[in-house]
C-alpha positions as CSV (number, residue, x, y, z in Angstrom):
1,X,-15.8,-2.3,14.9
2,X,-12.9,-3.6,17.0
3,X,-9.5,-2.9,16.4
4,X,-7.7,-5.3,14.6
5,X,-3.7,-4.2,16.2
6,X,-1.8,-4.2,12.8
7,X,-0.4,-1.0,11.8
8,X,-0.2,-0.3,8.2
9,X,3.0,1.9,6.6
10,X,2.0,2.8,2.8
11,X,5.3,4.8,1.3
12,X,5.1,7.6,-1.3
13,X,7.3,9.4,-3.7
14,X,6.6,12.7,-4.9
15,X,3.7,13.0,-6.9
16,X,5.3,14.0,-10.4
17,X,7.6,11.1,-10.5
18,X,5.4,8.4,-10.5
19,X,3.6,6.2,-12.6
20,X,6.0,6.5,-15.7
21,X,4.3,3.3,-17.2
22,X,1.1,5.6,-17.8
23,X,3.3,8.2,-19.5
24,X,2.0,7.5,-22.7
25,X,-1.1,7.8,-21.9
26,X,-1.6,10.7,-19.8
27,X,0.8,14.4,-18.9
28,X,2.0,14.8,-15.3
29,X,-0.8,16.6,-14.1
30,X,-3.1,14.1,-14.8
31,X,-1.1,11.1,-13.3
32,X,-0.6,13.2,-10.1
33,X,-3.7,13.5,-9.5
34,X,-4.5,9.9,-10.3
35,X,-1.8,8.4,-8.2
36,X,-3.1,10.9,-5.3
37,X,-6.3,9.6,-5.7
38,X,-5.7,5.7,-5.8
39,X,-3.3,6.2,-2.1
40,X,-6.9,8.4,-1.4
41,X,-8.4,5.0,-1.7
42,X,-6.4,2.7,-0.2
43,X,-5.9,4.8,2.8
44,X,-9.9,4.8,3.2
45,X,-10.0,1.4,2.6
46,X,-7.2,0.4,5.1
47,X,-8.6,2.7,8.0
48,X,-11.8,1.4,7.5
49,X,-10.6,-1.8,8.1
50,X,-9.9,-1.0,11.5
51,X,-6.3,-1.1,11.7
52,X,-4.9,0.7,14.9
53,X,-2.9,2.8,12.8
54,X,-2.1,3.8,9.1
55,X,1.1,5.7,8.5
56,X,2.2,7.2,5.1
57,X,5.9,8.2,4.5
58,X,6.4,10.7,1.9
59,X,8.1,13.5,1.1
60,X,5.2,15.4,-0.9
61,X,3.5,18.0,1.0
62,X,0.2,17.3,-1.1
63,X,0.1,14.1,0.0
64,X,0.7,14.3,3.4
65,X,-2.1,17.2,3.7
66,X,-4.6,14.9,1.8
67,X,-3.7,11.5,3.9
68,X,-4.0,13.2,7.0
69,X,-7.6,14.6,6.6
70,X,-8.1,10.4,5.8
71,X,-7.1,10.2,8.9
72,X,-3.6,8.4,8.8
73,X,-0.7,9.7,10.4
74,X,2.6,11.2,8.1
75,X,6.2,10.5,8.9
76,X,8.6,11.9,6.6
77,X,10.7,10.4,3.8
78,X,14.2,9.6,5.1
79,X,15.5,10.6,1.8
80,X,14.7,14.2,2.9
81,X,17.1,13.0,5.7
82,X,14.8,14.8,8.5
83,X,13.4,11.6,8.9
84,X,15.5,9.1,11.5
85,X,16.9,5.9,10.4
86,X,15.9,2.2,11.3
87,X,18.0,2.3,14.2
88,X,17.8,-2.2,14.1
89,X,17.1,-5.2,12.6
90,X,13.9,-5.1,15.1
91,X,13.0,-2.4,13.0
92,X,13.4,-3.9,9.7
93,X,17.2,-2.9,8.7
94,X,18.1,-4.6,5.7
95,X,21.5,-4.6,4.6
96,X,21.6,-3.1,0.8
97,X,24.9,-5.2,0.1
98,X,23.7,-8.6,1.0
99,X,22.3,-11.2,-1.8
100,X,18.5,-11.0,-2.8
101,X,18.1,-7.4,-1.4
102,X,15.0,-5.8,-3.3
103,X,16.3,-3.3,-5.7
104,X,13.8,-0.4,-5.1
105,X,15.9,0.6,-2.5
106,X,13.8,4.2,-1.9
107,X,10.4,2.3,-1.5
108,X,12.1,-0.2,1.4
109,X,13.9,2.2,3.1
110,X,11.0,4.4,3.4
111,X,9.0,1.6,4.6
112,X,11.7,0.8,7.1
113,X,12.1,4.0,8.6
114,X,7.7,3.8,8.7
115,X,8.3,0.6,10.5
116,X,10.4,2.0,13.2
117,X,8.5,5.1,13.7
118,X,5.5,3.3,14.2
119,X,6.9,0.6,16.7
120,X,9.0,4.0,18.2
121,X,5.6,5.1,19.0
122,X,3.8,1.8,20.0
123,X,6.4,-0.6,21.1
124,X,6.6,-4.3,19.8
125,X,3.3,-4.4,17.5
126,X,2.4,-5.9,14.2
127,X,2.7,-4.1,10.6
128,X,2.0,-4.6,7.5
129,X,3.5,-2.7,4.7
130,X,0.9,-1.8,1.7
131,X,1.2,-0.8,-2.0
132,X,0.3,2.7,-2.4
133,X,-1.9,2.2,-5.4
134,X,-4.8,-0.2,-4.6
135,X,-7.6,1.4,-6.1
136,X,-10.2,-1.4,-6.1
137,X,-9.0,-2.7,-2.2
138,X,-12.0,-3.3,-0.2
139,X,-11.9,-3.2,4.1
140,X,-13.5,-6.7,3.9
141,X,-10.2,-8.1,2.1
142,X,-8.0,-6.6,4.4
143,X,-9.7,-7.9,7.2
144,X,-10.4,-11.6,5.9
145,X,-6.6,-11.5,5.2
146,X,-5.3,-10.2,8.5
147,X,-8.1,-13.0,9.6
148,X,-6.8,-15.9,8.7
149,X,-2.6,-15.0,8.6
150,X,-0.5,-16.6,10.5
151,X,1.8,-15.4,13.0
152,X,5.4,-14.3,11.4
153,X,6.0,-12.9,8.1
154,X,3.7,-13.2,5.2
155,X,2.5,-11.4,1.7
156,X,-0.2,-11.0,-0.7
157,X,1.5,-11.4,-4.0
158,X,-0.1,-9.1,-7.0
159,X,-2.4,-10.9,-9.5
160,X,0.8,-11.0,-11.8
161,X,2.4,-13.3,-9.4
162,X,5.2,-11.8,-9.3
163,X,4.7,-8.4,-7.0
164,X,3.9,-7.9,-3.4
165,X,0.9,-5.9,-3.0
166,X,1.4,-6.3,0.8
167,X,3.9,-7.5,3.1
168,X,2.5,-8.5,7.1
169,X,4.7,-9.4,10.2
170,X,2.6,-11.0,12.9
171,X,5.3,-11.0,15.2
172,X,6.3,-8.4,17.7
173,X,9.9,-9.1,18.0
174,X,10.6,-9.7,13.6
175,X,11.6,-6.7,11.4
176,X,9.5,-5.6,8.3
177,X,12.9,-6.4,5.9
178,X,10.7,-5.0,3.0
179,X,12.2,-6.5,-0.6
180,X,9.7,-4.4,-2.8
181,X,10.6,-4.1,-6.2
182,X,10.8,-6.1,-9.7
183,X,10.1,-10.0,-8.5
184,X,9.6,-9.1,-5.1
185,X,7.1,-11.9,-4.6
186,X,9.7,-14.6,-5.0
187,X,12.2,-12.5,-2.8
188,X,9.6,-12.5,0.1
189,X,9.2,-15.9,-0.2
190,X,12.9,-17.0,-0.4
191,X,13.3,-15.0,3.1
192,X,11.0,-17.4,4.9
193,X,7.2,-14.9,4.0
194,X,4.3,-17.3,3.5
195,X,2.4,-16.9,0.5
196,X,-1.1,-16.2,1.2
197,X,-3.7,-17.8,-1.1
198,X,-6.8,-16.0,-0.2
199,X,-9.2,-14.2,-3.1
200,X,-8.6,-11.0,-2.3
201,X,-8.9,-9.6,-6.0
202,X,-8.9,-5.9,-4.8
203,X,-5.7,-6.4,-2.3
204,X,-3.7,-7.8,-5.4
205,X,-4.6,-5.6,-8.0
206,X,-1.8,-2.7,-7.7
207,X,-1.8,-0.4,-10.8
208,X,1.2,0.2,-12.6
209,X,-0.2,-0.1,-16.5
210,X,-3.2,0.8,-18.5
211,X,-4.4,-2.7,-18.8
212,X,-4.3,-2.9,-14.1
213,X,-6.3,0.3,-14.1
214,X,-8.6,-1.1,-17.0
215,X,-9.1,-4.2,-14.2
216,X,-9.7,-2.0,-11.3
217,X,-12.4,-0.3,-12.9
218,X,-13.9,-3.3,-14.0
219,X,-13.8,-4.6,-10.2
220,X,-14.9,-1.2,-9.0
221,X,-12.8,1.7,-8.1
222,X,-13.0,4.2,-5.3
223,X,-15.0,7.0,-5.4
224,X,-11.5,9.1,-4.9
225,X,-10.3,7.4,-8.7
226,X,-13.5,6.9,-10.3
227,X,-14.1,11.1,-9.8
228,X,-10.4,11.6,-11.5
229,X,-11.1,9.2,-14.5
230,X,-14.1,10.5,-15.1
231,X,-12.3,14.1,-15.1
232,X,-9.8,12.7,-17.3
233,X,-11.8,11.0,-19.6
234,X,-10.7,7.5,-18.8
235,X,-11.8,5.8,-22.2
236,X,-12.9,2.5,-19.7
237,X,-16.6,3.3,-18.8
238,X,-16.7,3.7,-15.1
239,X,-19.4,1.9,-14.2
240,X,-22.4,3.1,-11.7
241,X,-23.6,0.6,-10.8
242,X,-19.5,-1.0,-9.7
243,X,-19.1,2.1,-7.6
244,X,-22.2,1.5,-6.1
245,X,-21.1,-1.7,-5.2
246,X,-17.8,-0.8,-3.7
247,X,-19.7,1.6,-1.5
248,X,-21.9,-0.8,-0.4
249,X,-18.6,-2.7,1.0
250,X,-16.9,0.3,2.7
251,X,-20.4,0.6,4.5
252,X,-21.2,-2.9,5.6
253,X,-17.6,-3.2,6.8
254,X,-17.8,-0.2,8.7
């Protein structure tokens, strides 16, 4: 496969804090393992795409064992402060004062100092920042996507409409200036991002709620997340013959 020469920063919390909105519905434990098996996913999904690089900032320990054996590479979460700050805007400073700035300022920050490790590393290149929890993401979206993008900044908003489920910068010289959080979509897109209209159903689908993970499974989940819901006893059937499907995917776009 060739290369395509986006690098992809994905940013992670610790595993017990996230997915509150599935609280309700399953203990910790359980939506650890979940969570760690959705970024399992994605990762797969993004470094079968053929990206020159995929880079996961967290500060979990569990995660950065697991991502690295997916072969992505692990920078740490600046909020452990051993991880160096976006030393520019070429790096994708945002200014945490100014109008509009996303509110999730953890997740951008994170993404940020990803970012600048990554062009630290490989000078001027393209990156593209990606939701953590894209169970259902298939290569061949990502690469249809980076296909047909143009050059500058531009995002995949999530099937609500109202998320980013990925954020790309064709342009060597432009920062990142992530603006995840709630209504991000709208925030990208008032900062000059083109909205891309592709059908990418996978690449939008970022699960936050019962009902997204209900639709993932129904497109097809990774093996990583249909092994924990089955383990869990996910009451949404996961299908055979979907999984199959998704396999088939990862395979022919490999």
């Amino acid at each position: 496969m060739r290369q395509d020469p986006v690098h992809a920063v994905i940013a992670v919390k610790h595993l017990d804090r996230a997915k509150s909105r599935l609280a309700d519905r399953l203990p910790p434990g359980d939506r650890s393992r979940l969570v760690l098996a959705m970024l399992s996913d994605t990762v797969t999904a993004a470094v079968a795409a053929g990206l020159s690089s995929v880079t996961v900032v967290t500060p979990d320990p569990e995660v950065a064992a697991t991502v690295r054996g997916l072969g992505a590479t692990v920078h740490p979460d600046p909020a452990t402060g051993d991880a160096p700050r976006a030393a520019d805007a070429r790096n994708g400073r945002i200014d945490s004062t100014r109008p509009g700035t996303a509110p999730d300022s953890g997740l951008n920050a994170a993404l940020i100092a990803g970012a600048a490790a990554v062009r630290e590393l490989h000078g001027g290149v393209d990156l593209l920042a990606l939701q953590a929890d894209l169970p259902a993401l298939r290569p061949e979206e990502l690469s249809d996507m980076l296909a047909t993008a143009p050059a500058g900044r531009a995002i995949v908003a999530d099937h609500a409409g109202r998320g980013t489920a990925a954020l790309l910068v064709r342009d060597a010289a432009s920062p990142l200036e992530p603006l995840f959080g709630g209504e991000s979509a709208r925030r990208h897109i008032d900062s000059g991002a083109k909205d891309l209209a592709g059908d990418w159903p996978g690449l939008r689908l970022d699960v936050d709620t019962e009902a997204d993970l209900d639709r993932a499974v129904a497109l097809g989940v990774g093996p990583a997340t249909a092994e924990i819901l089955r383990t869990i006893g996910w009451p949404t059937p996961v299908h055979r013959d979907l999984i199959r499907k998704y396999a088939a995917n990862h395979m022919c776009a490999g």
